[in-house]
N, C-alpha and C positions, 0 to 999 in steps of 0.2 A: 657461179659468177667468178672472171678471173679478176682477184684485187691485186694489185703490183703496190711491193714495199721498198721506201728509199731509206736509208739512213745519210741523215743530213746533219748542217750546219746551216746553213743558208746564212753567210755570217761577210755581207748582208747578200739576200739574194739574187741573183743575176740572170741575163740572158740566157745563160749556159744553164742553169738550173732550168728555167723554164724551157726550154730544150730536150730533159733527158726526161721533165715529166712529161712534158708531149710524144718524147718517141716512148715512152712506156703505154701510153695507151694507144702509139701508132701501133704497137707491136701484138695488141689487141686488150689488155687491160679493161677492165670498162670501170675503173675508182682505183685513187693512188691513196693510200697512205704512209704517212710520212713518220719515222721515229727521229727525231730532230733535239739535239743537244741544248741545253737550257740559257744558264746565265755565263760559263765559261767553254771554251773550246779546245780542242782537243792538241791545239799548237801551246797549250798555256798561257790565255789570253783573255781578256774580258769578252764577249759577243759586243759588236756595235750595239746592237738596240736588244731590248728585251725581251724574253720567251714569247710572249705574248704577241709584243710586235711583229717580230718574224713569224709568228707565227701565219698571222693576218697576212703576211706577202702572200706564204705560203698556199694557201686557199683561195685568195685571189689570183693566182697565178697557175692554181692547175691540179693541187692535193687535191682532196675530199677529206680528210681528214689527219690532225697530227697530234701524235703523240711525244713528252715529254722523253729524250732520255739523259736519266738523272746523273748530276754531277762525277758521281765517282766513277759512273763507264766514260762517259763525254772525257773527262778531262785526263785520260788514262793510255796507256801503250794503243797502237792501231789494232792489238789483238785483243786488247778488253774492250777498246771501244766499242771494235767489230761484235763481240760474243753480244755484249751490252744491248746492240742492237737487234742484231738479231733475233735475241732471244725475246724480246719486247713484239716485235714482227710475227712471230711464232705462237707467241701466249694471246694474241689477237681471236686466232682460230678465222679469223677471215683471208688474212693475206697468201696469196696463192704462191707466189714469186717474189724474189727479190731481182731491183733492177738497181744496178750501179755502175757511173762513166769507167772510163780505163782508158789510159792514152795508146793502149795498141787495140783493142777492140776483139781480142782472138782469147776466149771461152773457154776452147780447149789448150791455150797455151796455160792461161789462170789454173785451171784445171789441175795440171799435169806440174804447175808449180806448187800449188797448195796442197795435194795427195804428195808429192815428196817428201815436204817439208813435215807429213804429220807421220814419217815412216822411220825404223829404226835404221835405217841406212844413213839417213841425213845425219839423224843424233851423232851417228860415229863419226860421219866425215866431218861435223861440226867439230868433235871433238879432237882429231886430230891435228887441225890448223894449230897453229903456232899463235901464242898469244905475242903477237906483235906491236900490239898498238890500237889495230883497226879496229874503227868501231864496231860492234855488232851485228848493223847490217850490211857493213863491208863483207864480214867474215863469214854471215850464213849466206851471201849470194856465192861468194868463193867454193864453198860449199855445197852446195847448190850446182854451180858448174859444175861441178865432180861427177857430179850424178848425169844431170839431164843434160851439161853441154851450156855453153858461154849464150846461145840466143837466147833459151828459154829463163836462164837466170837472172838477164840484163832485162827483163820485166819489172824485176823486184829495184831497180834502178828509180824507178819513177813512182812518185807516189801515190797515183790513183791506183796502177795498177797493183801497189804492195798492197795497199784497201782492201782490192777486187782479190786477191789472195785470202788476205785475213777474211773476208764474209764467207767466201770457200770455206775454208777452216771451220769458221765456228757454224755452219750449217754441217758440215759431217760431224763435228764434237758433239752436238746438240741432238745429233739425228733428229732434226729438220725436217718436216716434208716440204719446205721450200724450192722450188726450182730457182734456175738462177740465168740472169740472161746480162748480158754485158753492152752498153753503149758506147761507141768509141767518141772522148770527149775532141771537140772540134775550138778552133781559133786557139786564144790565149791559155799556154799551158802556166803550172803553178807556179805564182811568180813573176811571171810575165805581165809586160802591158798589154793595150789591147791589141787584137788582129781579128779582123774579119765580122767585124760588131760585136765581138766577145772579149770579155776581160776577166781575169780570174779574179775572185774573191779577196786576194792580199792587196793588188793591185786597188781596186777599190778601198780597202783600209787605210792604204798610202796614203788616195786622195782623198778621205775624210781626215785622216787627219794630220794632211795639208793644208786645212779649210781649202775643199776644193769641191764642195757635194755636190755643184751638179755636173760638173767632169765625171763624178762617180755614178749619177745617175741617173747618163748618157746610155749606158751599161745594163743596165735594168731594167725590167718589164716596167711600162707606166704607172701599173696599180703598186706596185711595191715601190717603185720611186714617191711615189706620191707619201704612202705610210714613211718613206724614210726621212721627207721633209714636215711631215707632221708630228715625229718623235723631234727632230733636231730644234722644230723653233719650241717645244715643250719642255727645251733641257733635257732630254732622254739619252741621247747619244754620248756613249760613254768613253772616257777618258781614261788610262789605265794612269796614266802618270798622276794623277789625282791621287792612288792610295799609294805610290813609292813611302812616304811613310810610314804611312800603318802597315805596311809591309815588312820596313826594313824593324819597323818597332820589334813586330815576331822575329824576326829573323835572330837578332841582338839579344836577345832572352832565351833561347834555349839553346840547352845543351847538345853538346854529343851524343850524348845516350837518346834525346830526343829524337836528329835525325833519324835513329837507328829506323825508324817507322816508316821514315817516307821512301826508305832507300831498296826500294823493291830487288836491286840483283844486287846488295851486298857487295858492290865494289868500290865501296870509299868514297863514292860521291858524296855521301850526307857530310863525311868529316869535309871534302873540299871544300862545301859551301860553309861547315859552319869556320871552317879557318877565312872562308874570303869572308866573312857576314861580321866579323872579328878586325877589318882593316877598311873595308870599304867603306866609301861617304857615298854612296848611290847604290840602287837596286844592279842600272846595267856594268858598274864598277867590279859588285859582287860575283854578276855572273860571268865573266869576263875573264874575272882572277882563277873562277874556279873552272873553264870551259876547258877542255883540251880535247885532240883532234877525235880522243875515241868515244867523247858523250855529244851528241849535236844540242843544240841550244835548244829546242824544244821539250828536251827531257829535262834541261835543267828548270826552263821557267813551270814545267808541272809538277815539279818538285817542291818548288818555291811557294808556288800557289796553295798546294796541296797544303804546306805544310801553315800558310796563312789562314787556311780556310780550315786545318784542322781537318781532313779529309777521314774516312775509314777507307777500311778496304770494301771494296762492293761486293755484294753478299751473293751466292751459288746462282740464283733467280729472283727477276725485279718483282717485287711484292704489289706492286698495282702497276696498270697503265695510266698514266695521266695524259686526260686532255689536254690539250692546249688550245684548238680551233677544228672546226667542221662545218661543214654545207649540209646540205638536206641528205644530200647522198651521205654522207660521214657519219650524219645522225642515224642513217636506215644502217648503216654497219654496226654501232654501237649498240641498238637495239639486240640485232646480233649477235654479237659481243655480250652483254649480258644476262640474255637466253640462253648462252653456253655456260655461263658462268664464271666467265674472263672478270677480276679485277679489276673494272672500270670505275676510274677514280675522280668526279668532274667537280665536285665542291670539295675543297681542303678539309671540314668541317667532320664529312664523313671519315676520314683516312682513320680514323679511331674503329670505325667497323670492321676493318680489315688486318687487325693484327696488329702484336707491335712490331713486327718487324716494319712495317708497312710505316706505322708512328715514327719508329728511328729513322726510315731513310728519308720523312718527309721532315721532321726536324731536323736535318742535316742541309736537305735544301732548302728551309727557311734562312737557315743561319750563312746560307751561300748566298742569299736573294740579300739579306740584311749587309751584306759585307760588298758585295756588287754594287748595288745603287750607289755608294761610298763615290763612284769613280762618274758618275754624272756632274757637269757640273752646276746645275741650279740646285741647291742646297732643298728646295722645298720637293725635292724628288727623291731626296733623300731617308725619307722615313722609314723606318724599320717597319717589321709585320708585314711586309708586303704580300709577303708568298700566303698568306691566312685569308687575304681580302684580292687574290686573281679571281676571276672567273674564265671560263673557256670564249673565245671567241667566235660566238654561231653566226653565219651567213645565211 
């Protein structure tokens, strides 16, 4: 049976999404399943609606089945995200392939950029550049050109296809029996508004929150439009500016020696922020003060977060799979799935049978799920324990 695996966000999901599930099983697939990012994403950001909600687009629109992936891959570099997922895709034992958009559509260009990149050649001509300023991914596409030539590096230019790189990557790191097949993404590229009845996923967050939801979902398959207006009049749809304090609370409280944890490459970012975290009267004040041209602002707000939410580092391999939502077909995988003996994880209740590593990384996203809902704003949607009392959503 060939099953096609996505690594998503669906944050919230869109035309374009239900798009690359349909060309996955145009492309012959006969079940999609989804490793799909929980309560924060991967821009360091709250998710509009919650695991469970998205989830539900998601199987309404074309998955068969989704699984959690947990906070510390989700909200982390495009190359932990990527491995994170990956390897979630992989410990299934069903998923045959991986399918993921790319704004050039060329496989072998991906290819020939991600075998570079994982070669001692690149190391050197990385290491040669001149530390000028540029950011990191200015300097390994530079890099990069050394090697393969200014077309195949101006790839890593754009962000689906720097993704479609890193899933590269972490299927040869992982040795993967994954195959890998590339959809070239179509209408509004990231960032952009709509074009051609597509809109990218930012763009949609603008216009939620612009109060403008159903300009946002114009954008979106019906059935997920629909879940997106039954979370919003619920109070579910989340507001990140709701916890700028209990953010900046963290932020004002620890030390230097603190950052030292979040500050994964060791280049004096944790001190920028705790010197900006020391003058600023706002969160966007703080990051502003401490932004300069060679960290882009998405690294700073996972930093941030990371460091609100108390993050660890994520651990070698994800110690269970968690449901999230399945169909009939999803369920007939899972069955599957735990005949092989895949760590399928569908009641929180059990995660004690599986280890503690299993226990630690599921208390880690309790304590994400308890510090998220924070940013809803009807107050009665705010209860803690949440993550103890989900269940999966079966169709």
């Amino acid at each position: 049976m060939s099953v096609a695996g996505i690594i998503c966000e669906f944050d919230p999901l869109h035309t374009g999404h239900a798009y690359l599930m349909e060309q996955a099983r145009g492309g012959g697939a006969e079940a999609v399943v989804c490793a799909m990012s929980g309560s924060f994403t991967q821009r360091g950001g709250f998710a509009v609606a919650d695991k469970l909600a998205r989830a539900e687009m998601a199987v309404r629109c074309g998955a068969d089945l989704v699984l959690e992936l947990p906070t510390v891959w989700a909200m982390s570099t495009a190359e932990r995200f990527a491995q994170g997922g990956v390897d979630i895709l992989t410990r299934t034992g069903v998923v045959t392939e991986l399918v993921f958009g790319s704004e050039c559509g060329d496989l072998a260009g991906l290819r020939r950029a991600a075998e570079c990149l994982e070669s001692p050649d690149f190391t050197a001509s990385l290491a040669s550049l001149p530390e000028d300023g540029r950011t990191f991914a200015a300097r390994r596409q530079a890099a990069l050109a050394a090697l393969l030539g200014a077309e195949d590096a101006a790839l890593l230019a754009s962000p689906n296809n720097t993704l479609a790189v890193e899933y590269l990557r972490a299927i040869r790191r992982l040795k993967s029996p994954l195959t890998a097949r590339t959809v070239r993404r179509t209408g509004a590229q990231h960032g952009q508004e709509a074009s051609g009845g597509f809109a990218s996923a930012s763009y949609l967050r603008q216009l939620l929150a612009a109060g403008e939801p159903e300009q946002a979902a114009a954008y979106m398959p019906p059935a997920a439009a629909e879940i997106l207006r039954r979370e919003l009049a619920a109070g579910r749809i989340t507001d990140g500016t709701l916890c700028q304090r209990a953010i900046l609370s963290r932020l004002r409280t620890m030390t230097a020696g603190d950052w030292r944890r979040f500050d994964g490459g060791g280049e004096g970012l944790g001190n920028r922020l705790y010197q900006a975290s020391r003058t600023g009267s706002t969160l966007e004040v703080v990051l502003a003060a401490a932004k300069t041209k060679r960290y882009p602002m998405a690294r700073l707000r996972r930093m941030v977060l990371a460091a609100w939410l108390d993050l660890p580092a994520p651990p070698e391999r994800a110690p269970y799979l968690r449901v999230l939502a399945a169909n009939d077909t999803g369920r007939r995988l899972l069955r599957q799935m735990r005949d092989a003996g895949a760590p399928v994880l569908t009641k929180p209740a059990d995660v004690s049978l599986l280890g503690a590593k299993a226990e630690a990384l599921f208390a880690v996203e309790s304590r994400c799920t308890d510090l998220y809902v924070l940013a809803r704003p009807d107050p009665a949607q705010m209860m803690p324990g949440q993550e103890w009392r989900m269940t999966p959503v079966m169709r």
